[in-house]
N, CA and C of each residue as an Amber inpcrd file, in Angstrom:
protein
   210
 -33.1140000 -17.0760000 -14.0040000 -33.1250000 -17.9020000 -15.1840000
 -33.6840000 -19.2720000 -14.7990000 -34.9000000 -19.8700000 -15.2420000
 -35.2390000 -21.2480000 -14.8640000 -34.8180000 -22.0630000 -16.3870000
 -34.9630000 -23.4500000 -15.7120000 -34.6990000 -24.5360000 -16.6230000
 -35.7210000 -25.2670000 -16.7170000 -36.2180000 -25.9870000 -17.6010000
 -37.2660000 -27.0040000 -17.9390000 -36.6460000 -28.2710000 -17.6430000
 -36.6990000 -29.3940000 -16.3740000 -36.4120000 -30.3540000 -16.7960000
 -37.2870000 -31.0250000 -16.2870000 -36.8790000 -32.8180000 -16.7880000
 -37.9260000 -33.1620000 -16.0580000 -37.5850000 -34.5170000 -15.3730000
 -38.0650000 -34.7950000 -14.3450000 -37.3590000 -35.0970000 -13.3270000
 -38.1450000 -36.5720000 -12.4880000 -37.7950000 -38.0580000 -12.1970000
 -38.8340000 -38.8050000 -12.0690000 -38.3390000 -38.6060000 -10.1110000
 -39.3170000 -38.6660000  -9.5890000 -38.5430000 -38.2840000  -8.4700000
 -39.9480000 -38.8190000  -7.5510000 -39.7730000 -40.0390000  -5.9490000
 -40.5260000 -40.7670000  -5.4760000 -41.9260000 -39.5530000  -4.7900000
 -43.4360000 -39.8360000  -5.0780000 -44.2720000 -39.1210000  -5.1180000
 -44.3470000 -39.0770000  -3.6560000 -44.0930000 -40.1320000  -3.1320000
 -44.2480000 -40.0860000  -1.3920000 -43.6900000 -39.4200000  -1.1070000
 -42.3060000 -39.4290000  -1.5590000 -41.4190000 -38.1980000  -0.7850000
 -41.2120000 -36.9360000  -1.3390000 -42.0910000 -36.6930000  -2.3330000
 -42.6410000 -35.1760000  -2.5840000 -43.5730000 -34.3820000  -1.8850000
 -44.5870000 -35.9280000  -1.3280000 -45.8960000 -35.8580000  -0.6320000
 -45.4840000 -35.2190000   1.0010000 -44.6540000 -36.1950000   1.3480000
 -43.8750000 -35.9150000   2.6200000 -43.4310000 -33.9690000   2.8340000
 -42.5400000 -34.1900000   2.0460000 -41.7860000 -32.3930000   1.6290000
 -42.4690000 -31.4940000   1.4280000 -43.8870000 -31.9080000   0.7970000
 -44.7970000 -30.4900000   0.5290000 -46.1100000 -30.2350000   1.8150000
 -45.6810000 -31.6810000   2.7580000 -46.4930000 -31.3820000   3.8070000
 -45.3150000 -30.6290000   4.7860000 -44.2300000 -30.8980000   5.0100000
 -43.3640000 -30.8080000   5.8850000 -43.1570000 -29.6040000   5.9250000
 -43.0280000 -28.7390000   4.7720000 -42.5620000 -27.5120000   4.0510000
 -43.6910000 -26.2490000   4.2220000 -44.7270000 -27.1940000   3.9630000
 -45.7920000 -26.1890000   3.6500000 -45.9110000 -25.8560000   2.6750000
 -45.5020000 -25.7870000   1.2640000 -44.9330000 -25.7210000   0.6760000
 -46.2580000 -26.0640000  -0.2630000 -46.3830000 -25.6530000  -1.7010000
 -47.9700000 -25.8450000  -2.3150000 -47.3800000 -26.6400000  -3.8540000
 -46.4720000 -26.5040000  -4.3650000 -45.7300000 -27.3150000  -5.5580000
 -44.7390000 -28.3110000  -5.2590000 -44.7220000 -29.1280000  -6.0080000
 -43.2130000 -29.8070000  -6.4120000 -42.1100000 -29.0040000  -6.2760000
 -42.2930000 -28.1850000  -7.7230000 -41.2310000 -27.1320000  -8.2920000
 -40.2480000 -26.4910000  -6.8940000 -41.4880000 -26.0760000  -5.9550000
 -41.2110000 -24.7990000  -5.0340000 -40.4460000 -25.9380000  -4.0010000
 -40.9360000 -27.2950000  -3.6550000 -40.2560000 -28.5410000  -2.9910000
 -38.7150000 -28.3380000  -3.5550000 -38.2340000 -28.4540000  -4.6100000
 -36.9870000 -29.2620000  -5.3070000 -36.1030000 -27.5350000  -5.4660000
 -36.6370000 -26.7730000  -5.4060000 -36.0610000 -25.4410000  -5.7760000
 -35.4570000 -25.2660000  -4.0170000 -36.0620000 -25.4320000  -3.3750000
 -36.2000000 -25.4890000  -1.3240000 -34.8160000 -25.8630000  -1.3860000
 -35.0410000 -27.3050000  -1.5400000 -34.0070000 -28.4240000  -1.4180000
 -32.8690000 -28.0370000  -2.1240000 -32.4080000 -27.8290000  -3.2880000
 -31.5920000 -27.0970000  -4.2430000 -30.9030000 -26.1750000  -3.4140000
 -31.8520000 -25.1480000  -3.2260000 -30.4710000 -24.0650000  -2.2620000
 -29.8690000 -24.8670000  -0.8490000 -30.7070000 -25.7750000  -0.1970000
 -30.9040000 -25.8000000   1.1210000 -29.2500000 -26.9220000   0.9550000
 -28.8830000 -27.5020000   0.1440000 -28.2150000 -27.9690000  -0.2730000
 -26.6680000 -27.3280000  -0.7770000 -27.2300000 -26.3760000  -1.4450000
 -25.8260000 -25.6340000  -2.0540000 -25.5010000 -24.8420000  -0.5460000
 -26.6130000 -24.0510000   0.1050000 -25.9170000 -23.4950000   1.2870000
 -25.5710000 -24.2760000   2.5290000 -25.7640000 -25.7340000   2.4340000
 -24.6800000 -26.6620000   3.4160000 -23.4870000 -26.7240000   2.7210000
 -23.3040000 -27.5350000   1.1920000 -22.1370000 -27.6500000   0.9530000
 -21.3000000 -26.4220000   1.2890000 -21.7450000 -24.9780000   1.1290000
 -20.8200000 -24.2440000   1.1160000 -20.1290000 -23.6990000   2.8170000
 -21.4250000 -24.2620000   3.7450000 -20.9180000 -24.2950000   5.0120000
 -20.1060000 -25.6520000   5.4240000 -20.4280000 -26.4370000   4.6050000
 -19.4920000 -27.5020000   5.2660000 -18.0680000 -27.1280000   5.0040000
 -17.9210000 -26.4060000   3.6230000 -16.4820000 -25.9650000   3.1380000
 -15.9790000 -25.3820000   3.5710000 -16.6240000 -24.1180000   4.7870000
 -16.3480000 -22.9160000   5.2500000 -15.4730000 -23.8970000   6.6850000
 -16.4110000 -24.5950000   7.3500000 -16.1540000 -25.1050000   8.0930000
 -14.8600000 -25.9900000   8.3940000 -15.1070000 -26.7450000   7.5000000
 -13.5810000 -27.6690000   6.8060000 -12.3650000 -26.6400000   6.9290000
 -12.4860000 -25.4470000   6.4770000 -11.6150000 -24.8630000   6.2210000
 -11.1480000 -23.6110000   7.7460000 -11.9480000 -24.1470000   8.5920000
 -11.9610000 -23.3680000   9.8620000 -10.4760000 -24.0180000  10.9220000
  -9.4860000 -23.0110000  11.2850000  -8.1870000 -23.4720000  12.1870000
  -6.8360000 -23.6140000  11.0070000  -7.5410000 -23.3470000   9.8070000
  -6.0170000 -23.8930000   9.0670000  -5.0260000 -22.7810000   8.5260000
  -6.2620000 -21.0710000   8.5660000  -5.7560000 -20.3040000   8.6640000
  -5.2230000 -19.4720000   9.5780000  -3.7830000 -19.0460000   9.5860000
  -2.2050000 -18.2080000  10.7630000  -3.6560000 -16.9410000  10.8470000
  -3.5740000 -16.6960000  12.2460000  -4.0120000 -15.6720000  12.7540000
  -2.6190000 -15.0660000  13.5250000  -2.8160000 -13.4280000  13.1240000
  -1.7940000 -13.6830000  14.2440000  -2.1920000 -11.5490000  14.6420000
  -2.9870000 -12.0760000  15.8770000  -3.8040000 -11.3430000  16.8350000
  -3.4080000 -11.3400000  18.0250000  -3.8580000 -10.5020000  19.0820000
  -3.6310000 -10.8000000  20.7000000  -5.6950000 -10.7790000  20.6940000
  -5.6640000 -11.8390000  20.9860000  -7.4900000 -11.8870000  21.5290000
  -7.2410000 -11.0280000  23.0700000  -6.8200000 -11.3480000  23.5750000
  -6.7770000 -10.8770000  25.0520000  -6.8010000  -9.3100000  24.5900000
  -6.2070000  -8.6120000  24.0200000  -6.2350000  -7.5260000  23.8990000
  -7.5290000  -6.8150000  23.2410000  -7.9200000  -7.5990000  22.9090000
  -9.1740000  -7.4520000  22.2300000 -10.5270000  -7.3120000  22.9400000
  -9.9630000  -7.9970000  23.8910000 -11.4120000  -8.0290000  24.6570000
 -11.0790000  -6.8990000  25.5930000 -10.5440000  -6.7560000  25.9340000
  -9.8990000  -5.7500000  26.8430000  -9.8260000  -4.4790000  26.4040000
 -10.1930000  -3.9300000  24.8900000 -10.0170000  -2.9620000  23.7950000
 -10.8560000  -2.1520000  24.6970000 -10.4970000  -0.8740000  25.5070000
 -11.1590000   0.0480000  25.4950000 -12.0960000   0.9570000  24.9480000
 -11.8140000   0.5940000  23.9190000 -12.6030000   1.3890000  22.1560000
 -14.0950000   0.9910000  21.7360000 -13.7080000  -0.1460000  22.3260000
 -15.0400000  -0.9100000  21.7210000 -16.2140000  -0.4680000  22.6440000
 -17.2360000  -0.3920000  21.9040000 -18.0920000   0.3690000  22.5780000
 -19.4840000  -0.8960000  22.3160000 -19.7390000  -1.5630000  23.6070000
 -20.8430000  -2.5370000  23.8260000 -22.2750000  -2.3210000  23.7200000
């Protein structure tokens, strides 16, 4: 689903992004950036949220798992 908007946004640093990128549009620039964005926030969240959850494992045993097949 796309959206029409429209957007005033500095030409240098479009100029910059579509050399950097390779990249041949604006559109395809700001669409880049858009995900490249949503998939940090959602790693920063993942991250944030890394140690706060009870594990409750033997690692040692794990590595040691006969089963596992390398």
């Amino acid at each position: 689903m796309a959206m029409n908007t429209l957007l005033h946004i500095d030409e240098q640093l479009i100029q910059q992004a579509l050399q950097l990128t390779g990249l041949h549009n604006p559109q395809s620039v700001v669409e880049m950036a858009l995900k490249e964005l949503v998939t940090r926030r959602k790693t920063d969240k993942l991250s944030q949220a890394f140690g706060q959850y009870c594990w409750d494992g033997d690692l040692e045993m794990m590595r040691n798992d006969s089963h596992v097949i390398d």
